[in-house]
Every structure is written in structure tokens, then in C-alpha cells.
N, C-alpha and C positions, 0 to 999 in steps of 0.2 A: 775288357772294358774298364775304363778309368777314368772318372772326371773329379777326382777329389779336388785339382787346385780351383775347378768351380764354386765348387763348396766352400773351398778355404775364402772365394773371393765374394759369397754370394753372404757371411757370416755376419751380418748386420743388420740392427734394429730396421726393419721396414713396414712400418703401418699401412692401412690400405689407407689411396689419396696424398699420402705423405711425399714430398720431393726425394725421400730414401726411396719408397716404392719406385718410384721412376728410376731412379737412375739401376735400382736392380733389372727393371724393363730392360735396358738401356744395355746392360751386362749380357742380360740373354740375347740380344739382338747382335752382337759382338760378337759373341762364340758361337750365332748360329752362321754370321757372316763369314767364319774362320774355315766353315764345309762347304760356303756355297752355296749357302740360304739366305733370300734374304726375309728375313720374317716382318711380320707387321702390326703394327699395337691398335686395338679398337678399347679405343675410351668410353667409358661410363662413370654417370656419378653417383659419388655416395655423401653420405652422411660427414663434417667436418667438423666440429665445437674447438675455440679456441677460448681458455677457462682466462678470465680476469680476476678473480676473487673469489677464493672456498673459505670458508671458517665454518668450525662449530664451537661452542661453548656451552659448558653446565652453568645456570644462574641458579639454581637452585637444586638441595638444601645447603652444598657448596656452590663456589668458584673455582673451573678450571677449562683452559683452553686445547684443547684436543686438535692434532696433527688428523687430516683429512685430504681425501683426493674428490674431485669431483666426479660424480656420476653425468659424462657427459651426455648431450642432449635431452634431458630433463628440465629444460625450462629452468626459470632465473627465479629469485626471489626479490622482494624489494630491496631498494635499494640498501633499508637499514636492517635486512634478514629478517625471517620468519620468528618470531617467540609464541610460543606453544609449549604446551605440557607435556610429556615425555612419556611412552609406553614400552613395553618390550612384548612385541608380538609375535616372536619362537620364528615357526616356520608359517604363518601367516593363516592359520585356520579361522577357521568362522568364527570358533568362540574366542580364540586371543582379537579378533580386528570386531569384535561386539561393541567395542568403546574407542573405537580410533577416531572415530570423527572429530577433526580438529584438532587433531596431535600428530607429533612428529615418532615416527614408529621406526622400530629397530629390529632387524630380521638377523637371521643363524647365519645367512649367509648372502650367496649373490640373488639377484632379486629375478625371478624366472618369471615366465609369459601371464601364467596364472595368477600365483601370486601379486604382480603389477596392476592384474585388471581389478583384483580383489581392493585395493588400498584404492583404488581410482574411486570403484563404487562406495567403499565404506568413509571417502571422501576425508582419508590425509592429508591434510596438510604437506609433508616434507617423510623423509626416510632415510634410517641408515642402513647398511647392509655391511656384514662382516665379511676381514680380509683376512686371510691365512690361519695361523695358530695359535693358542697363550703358550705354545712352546718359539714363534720365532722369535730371532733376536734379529733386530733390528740393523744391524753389520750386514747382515747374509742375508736378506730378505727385503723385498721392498713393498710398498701398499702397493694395492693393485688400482690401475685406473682401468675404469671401466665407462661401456655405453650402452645406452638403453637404443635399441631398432626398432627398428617403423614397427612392429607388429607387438611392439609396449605402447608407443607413445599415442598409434591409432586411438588409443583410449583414451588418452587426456595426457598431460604432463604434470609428474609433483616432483619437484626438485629433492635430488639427494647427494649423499657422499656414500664413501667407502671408510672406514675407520678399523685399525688392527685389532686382531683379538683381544690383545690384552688390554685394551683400552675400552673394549667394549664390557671386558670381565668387571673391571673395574664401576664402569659407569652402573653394571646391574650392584653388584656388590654395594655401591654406597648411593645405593637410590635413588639416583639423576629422578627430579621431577619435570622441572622447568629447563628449558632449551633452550639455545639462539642457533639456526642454522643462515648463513649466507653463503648465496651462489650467483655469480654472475658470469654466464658465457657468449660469446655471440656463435649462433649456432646459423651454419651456412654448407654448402655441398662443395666437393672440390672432385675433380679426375682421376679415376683410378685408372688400370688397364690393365687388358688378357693381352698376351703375346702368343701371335698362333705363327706356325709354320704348316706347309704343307707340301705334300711331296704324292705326284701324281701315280695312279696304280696304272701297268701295264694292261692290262687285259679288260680286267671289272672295274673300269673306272668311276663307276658313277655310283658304287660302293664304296662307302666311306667304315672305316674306323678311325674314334680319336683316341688320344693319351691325354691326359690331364694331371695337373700338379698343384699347386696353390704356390706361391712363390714371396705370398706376404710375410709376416710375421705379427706378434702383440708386442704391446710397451713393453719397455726390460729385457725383452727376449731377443738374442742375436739368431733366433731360427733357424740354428742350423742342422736340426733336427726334423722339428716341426716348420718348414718343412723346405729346405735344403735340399733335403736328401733327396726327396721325391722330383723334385725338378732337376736337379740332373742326373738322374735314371731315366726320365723320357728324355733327355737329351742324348744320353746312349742308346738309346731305344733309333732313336732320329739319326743318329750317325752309320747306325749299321744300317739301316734301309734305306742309308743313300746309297751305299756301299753294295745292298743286294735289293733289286728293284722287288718292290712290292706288287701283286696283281692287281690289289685294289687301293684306292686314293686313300692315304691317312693325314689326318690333321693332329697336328702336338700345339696343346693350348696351356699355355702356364698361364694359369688364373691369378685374377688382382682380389683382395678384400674379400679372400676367405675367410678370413677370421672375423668377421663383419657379419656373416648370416651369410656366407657362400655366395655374395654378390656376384663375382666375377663368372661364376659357373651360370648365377641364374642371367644376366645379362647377356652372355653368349646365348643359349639356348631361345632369349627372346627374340634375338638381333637374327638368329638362322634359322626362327621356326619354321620356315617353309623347308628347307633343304635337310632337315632331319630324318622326314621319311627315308632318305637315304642315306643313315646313319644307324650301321649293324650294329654297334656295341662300343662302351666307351670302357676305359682301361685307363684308371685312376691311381695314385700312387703317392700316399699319403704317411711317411715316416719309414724311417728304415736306417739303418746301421749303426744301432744301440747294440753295445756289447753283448748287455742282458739282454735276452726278451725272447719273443716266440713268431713265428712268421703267422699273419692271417689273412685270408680272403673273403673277402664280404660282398654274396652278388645280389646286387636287384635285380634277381630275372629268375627263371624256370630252375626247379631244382636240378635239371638233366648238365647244369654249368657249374650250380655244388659239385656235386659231383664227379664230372672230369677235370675241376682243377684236383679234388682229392685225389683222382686217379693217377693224374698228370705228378705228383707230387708222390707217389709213392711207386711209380714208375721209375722214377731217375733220381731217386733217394733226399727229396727235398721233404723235410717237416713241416709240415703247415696244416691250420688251421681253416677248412674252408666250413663256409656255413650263407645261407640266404638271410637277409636283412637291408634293413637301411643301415648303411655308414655316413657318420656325419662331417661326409666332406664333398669335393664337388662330381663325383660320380651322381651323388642326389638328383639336384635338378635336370639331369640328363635322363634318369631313370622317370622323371614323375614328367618327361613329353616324351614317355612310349620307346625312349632307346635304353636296351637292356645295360645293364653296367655293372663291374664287377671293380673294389677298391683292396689294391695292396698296402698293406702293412705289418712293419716288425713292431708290435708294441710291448711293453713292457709294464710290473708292476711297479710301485713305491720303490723298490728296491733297484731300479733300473734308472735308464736317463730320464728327465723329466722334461715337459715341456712347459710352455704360456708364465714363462719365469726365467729370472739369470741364469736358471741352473739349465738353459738350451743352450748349448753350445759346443763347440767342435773337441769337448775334449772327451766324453764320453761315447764318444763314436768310433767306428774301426771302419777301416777301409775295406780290410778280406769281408768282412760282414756284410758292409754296403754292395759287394759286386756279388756276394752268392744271392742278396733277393732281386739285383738285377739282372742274373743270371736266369732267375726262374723266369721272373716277370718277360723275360726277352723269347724265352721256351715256348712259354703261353702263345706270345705274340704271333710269334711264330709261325704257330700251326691255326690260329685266325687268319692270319693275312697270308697264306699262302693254300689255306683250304679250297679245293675248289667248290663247295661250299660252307660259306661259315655257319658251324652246328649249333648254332644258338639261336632258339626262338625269338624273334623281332615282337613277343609280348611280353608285357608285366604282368605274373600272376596276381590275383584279387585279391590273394592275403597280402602279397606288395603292395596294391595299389592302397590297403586299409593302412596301414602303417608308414607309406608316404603321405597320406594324411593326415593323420597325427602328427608325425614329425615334422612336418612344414605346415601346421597350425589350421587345414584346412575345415579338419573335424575334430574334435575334443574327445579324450580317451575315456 
């Protein structure tokens, strides 16, 4: 199994929504055409900000003009920016945002679900939120542009940026009091899309398993990591079961504007909730053939699936990591309407390839790497779609269903 020159061609910035997103659609629609598929794109919209104007500046007790990215879809500020007095509120506890009222406040880092709602009620004004390290250098490293999703903004919108460590070091160290933030965006929805194919099962037809991949990418990052890989492994996945007919019908969905809140996973499952009931188990595949790293399996479903993938793994001498959880990619929304799901990945620490930054890209990757976890992952498959029946409970256990809660915001930890 080989699809690296996919990889080499799939290695480009692609945001969800973005005209790159499409045309990588467009990519997989090519190479599915090249076996004799023709696959088909279902659109959905997401979130779009196109930034006209970010500034920040210190007016007090100096002057200085600070390099800043926009915190897209955060709403605008007037025309001539916000001026407000200036806090540093850590990581956003009760007692640092006791005085935020009508200040412009500055977090450790990116601005999370909670924290968001917290500034909403303590009624900020604007917000900065820290990018990377006071060890980057500016050469090798880029600000991060970032976006606030529906499940911030439900709350209200307070316009922010993003500004680099060092700059942030700086503004505590010489006691920014006074502020100017301006932001102007026009914030609108634009088309993302899943690319699904499908290939009918001999026998058990009207049992389904899918594959899923994310196929987007973030600013700066050419994804060919995160997640590259993953999407042309179920592309291999799909090559061999045209090749050896499958019993039961499988669908391969390269999802749009995963990096978004998993849009694309959650929009398919919206779009096919009725035909789910007839969906045994999904089969995810999210990062893979980093030099460094370790192999892992993360199911939402019944521990008896832990379980024989670790068996399955040490059967036929593959190293991996299995373990029950939520994984935060689009196996999720699939798991949380009742179809059990299980997500591959090789990840790695700091010391390894990195992703959601420059440093994604095709050079820290291997190819023998990439085909032993497509390897495994095709083993697994395997003995799914050709079981005469598939041994995985069609439920999510209650400890899953507490902790797809949590993670998709529905109940608070």
C-alpha cells in the first residue's frame, strides 16, 4: 500500500471554507476517479471572517505599537478602537476578572469555552490572549491566527487579538495601563465540504461501516501530517475493497473544517441521522507517519473493542496503545448519535513532528512508518467488514456518553 505522491500533492495550506479547501476536495475526487469511483461532495456552511483592520497599542505609561493577529469572529470595535485600561488576568479565575469590568484583559494563553463565558459575564470590554513562547524567534515562528466558534460567541461577542509571548512579557514587565485595541472584520459563512465515496457490501448490505479523515488543515500549516496522512490511509483502505469486495456497504468520508469544531463530522451525521441506525462503527484516522512517536487507539465504545484492538496488536506484533475515551477528532460526533467508533493515531511528544504550525510538513514524515499504521489499521478493518458478525456493541457506554458531554460542551465538568 502506497499513496505518498497523494500526500506530496495534498501538502498545502487548506482552511475549512477556504478556495484551497476545495480544490484539495477536488484532489480527492481525482484519485478517487483514477479506481472507478466516482465520489461526491456535500456542502455545509461554516464560519468565514475576512479581517480589514487589527491594531493594538500601549498609550499608557508609554507608547508603543504591538504586531497583532485578529481573533476572528469576535465582533468589531468602533471605528476609532476601544481605549480602556489594561489588566492581566492569568488564566481567567474569578479573582484575577474581579475588576475586569471595562478593561481590556490579557490571558496566558488561547481563550477556551469557559474562560470566554467568564469575560462575557464579568463584562470586558476587548481581550488579548497569548501566542507561542518568549523563547520564539520570530524567523521560525509565526503568530497564530485564531477563531472564536459558535459555542464562545453564543455568549455575546468581545473583540480580541492574538499577540506573541514576548511582547506580552514585555507589556506585564513595563506596566501597560491604558490601551487602544482596534478590530474590523466582516464576518459571514462560506462552503466547506465532506467528500464521501461508497462502495456497496455483497451480502450485509444494509450494514454500513465508515472511514473518516479530516482533510483540512490551520493557517501556516501545510497538513501534511495533521492530517494528510490520515486521508490517504482510508484512501488505501478504499483501494483494497474495491479490489476484495466487502460483505457489508462502507462509506469513506474525508471531512471538511475539522479544525473548526469538527464541523464536517458533525454536519454529516446531521445530514444522515436517519440512516445511522445502520451504521456498526466508524474507523477514524487522524495523524500518522511521524518518525518519532507511538501508535494509539482511542475507542468510544464498550471496553470488549479496547481490548481486541490490544489483542489484535499483539497478535501480529504491532505496538499500540489502545485505551476507551473521546478523541478529539471526527470519530466524536459519530460516537455521540450512538455509532460506536474507534480513532487511529501515531502521535508524538515535543520531540516529535508537530502539528497546527510551519513545522507540519512532509519532511518529518516516513513513508515505511506511514504504511505499518496503514497496515494495522487495514488488519482491523478487515476482520470488521468481513466478520460474519461485527463484534462490537452498536452501544456507547454511560461513562462515554458522561464524557461526550463534556467534551462537546453539553454538560459542564
Amino acid at each position: 500500500m502506497n499513496n505518498y505522491e497523494l500526500l506530496k500533492k495534498m501538502s498545502f495550506e487548506r482552511l475549512g471554507g477556504s478556495k484551497e479547501e476545495l480544490a484539495c476536495a477536488n484532489l480527492l475526487l481525482d484519485e478517487l476517479q483514477t479506481v472507478g469511483i466516482k465520489g461526491e461532495l456535500e456542502s455545509f456552511q461554516v464560519d468565514y471572517s475576512e479581517v480589514q483592520e487589527v491594531s493594538f497599542e500601549v498609550l499608557e505609561p508609554y507608547y508603543k505599537k504591538y504586531n497583532v493577529t485578529a481573533y476572528k469572529m469576535s465582533g468589531n470595535t468602533e471605528i476609532n478602537g476601544l481605549e480602556a485600561p489594561f489588566l492581566y488576568v492569568e488564566n481567567g479565575l474569578d479573582v484575577n476578572l474581579k475588576e475586569a469590568k471595562d478593561k481590556i484583559v490579557l490571558l496566558n494563553g488561547a481563550v477556551g469555552y469557559k474562560t470566554y463565558k467568564k469575560l462575557v459575564e464579568a463584562k470586558a470590554l476587548g481581550f488579548v490572549a497569548l501566542s507561542g513562547s518568549i523563547y520564539d524567534r520570530e524567523d521560525e515562528t509565526d503568530l497564530e491566527e485564531r477563531q472564536l466558534r459558535e459555542r464562545h460567541y453564543k455568549n455575546g461577542k468581545i473583540p480580541g487579538v492574538s499577540m506573541r509571548a514576548k511582547d506580552v512579557e514585555e507589556l506585564i514587565l513595563q506596566k501597560a495601563s491604558k490601551v487602544r485595541l482596534k478590530l474590523t472584520q466582516n464576518e459571514s459563512t462560506k462552503d466547506s465540504h465532506n467528500v464521501i465515496a461508497t462502495i456497496d457490501g455483497s451480502t450485509f448490505s444494509d450494514e454500513i461501516i465508515c472511514f473518516t479523515a479530516h482533510y483540512d488543515s490551520v493557517r501556516f500549516s501545510k497538513g501534511s501530517y495533521d492530517n494528510a496522512t490520515g486521508s490517504v490511509i482510508i484512501m488505501d483502505l478504499l483501494k483494497y475493497f474495491i479490489k476484495n469486495k466487502p460483505l457489508r456497504t462502507l462509506k469513506f468520508i474525508w471531512c471538511g473544517s475539522e479544525e473548526m469544531g469538527l464541523l464536517g463530522s458533525k454536519a454529516y451525521t446531521k445530514k444522515h441521522e436517519d440512516e445511522l441506525k445502520n451504521y456498526l462503527l466508524c474507523i477514524n484516522v487522524d495523524m500518522a507517519g511521524n518518525t518519532i512517536g507511538y501508535e494509539q487507539a482511542v475507542s468510544t465504545a464498550e471496553i470488549a473493542l479496547v481490548n481486541y484492538i490490544d489483542y489484535l496488536g499483539k497478535e501480529i506484533g504491532f505496538p499500540i496503545i489502545s485505551k476507551q475515551g473521546v478523541y478529539p477528532s471526527d470519530s466524536t460526533p459519530f460516537a455521540n448519535a450512538s455509532v460506536p467508533a474507534v480513532s487511529f493515531a501515531r502521535l508524538c511528544d515535543r520531540n516529535g513532528a508537530q502539528i497546527h504550525s510551519r513545522k507540519d510538513n512532509i519532511k518529518h514524515l516516513d513513508e515505511e512508518t506511514l504504511n505499518k499504521t496503514s497496515q494495522f489499521v487495514l488488519e482491523f478493518a478487515r476482520r470488521m467488514v468481513f466478520s460474519y458478525v461485527v463484534p462490537v456493541s452498536k452501544e456507547i457506554p454511560e461513562n462515554m456518553r458522561k464524557e461526550l458531554d463534556i467534551y462537546l460542551g453539553v454538560k459542564e465538568d
